[in-house]
N, C-alpha and C positions, 0 to 999 in steps of 0.2 A: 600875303605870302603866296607864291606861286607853288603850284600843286607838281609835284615832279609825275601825275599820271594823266597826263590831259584825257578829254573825253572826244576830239573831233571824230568825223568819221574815217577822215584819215588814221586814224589811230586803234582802231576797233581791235580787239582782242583774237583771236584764232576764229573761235566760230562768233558767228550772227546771232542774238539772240532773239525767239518769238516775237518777242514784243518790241523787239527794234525793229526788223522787217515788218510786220506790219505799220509800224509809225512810219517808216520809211516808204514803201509802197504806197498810202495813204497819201505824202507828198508827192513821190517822184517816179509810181509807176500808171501802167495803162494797161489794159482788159480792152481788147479789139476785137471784134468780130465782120473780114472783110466776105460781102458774095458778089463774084467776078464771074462773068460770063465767060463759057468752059463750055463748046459745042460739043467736045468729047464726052461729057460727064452726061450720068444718066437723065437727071432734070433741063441741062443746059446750064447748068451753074454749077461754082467752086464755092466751099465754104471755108472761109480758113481764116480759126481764130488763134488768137498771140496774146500771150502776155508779155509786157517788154519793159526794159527798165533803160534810161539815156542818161548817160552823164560825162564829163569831159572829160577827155582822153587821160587828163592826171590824174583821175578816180576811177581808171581802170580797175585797181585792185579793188576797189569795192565790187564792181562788176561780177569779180571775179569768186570773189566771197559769196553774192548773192547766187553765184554759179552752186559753187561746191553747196552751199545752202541748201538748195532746191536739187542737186543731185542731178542736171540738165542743163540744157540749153548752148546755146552758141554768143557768142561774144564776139560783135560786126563791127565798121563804120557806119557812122547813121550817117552823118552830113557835115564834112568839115574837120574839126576838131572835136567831135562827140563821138561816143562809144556807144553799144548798147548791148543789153542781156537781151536776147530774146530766147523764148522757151514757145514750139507753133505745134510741135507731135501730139496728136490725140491722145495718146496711152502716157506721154506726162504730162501732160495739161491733167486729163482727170486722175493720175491717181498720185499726183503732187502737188500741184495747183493748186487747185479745186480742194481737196483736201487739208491744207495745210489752211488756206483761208474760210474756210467751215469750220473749222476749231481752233479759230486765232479769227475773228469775224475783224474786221478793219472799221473803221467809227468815221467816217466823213461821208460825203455824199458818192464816194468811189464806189464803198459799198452796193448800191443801186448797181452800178455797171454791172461791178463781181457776181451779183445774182443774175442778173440776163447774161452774162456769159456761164456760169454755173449751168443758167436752163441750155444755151446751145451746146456745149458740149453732154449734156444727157441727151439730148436728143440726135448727135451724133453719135451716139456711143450703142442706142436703139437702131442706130442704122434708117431713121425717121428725115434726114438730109437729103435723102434721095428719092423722097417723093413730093406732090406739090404740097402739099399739107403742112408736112418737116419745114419745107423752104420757103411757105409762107409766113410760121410761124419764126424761121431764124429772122425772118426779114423786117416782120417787127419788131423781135428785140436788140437786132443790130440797130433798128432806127432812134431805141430809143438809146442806146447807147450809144454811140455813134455821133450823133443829131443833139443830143439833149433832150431830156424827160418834159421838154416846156414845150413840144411836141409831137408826141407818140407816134400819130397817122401819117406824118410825114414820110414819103420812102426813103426810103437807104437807097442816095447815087448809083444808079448803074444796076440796081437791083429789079428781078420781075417786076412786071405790072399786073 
């Protein structure tokens, strides 16, 4: 007998529950942390991390959900017929982000990322970015997030030497 309350995500209720967004985020998002050479900026480099969610333009409303969700972010074209959430502001990044995934922890190996991004944004947040120290420390954890944990030393493209 067919269930007249389907479950897809197409169909989601008003709000998002905790523990959906993170099972969801777990499959279908990403913790980035890009460092882009910026002659303007105090070290010579940009730091600038994202978290983003991508999915095809006919699951926009979810997008849009994980928007009102998190209280943030903008809602792009990625490439073609995909959408995406992205959330890049330091002040939501750490006190929604970052937060909301410290006390809703995510259970796959994404997890690893969300903590090396957790550390960069504390350490942009100390204002620590903008000395060689901050930025050689982003630079290994963008490498390992970035690059894959299979290995660390590796630098992040484009990044100080």
């Amino acid at each position: 007998m067919m269930s007249d309350n389907p479950i897809g995500a197409d169909n989601q209720q008003e709000s998002l529950s905790p523990e959906w967004v993170v099972g969801f985020v777990d499959g279908e998002g990403c913790f980035f942390v890009g460092v882009n050479r910026q002659p303007t900026m105090k070290v010579g480099w940009q730091v600038l991390p994202e978290f983003r969610v991508v999915q095809h333009q006919r699951d926009v409303a979810l997008l849009e959900q994980l928007r009102e969700f998190f209280g943030c972010g903008q809602i792009t074209v990625n490439h073609g017929d995909r959408k995406e959430l992205r959330i890049r502001g330091l002040k939501e990044l750490s006190e929604r982000v970052v937060p909301f995934f410290k006390a809703n922890p995510l259970r796959t190996v994404k997890r690893s990322s969300f903590d090396c991004f957790a550390e960069v944004i504390r350490i942009m947040q100390r204002g620590d970015h903008l000395t060689s120290e901050g930025l050689t420390r982003i630079r290994e954890l963008a490498g390992r997030m970035n690059r894959g944990s299979q290995n660390p030393q590796r630098p992040y493209a484009g990044s100080p030497t």
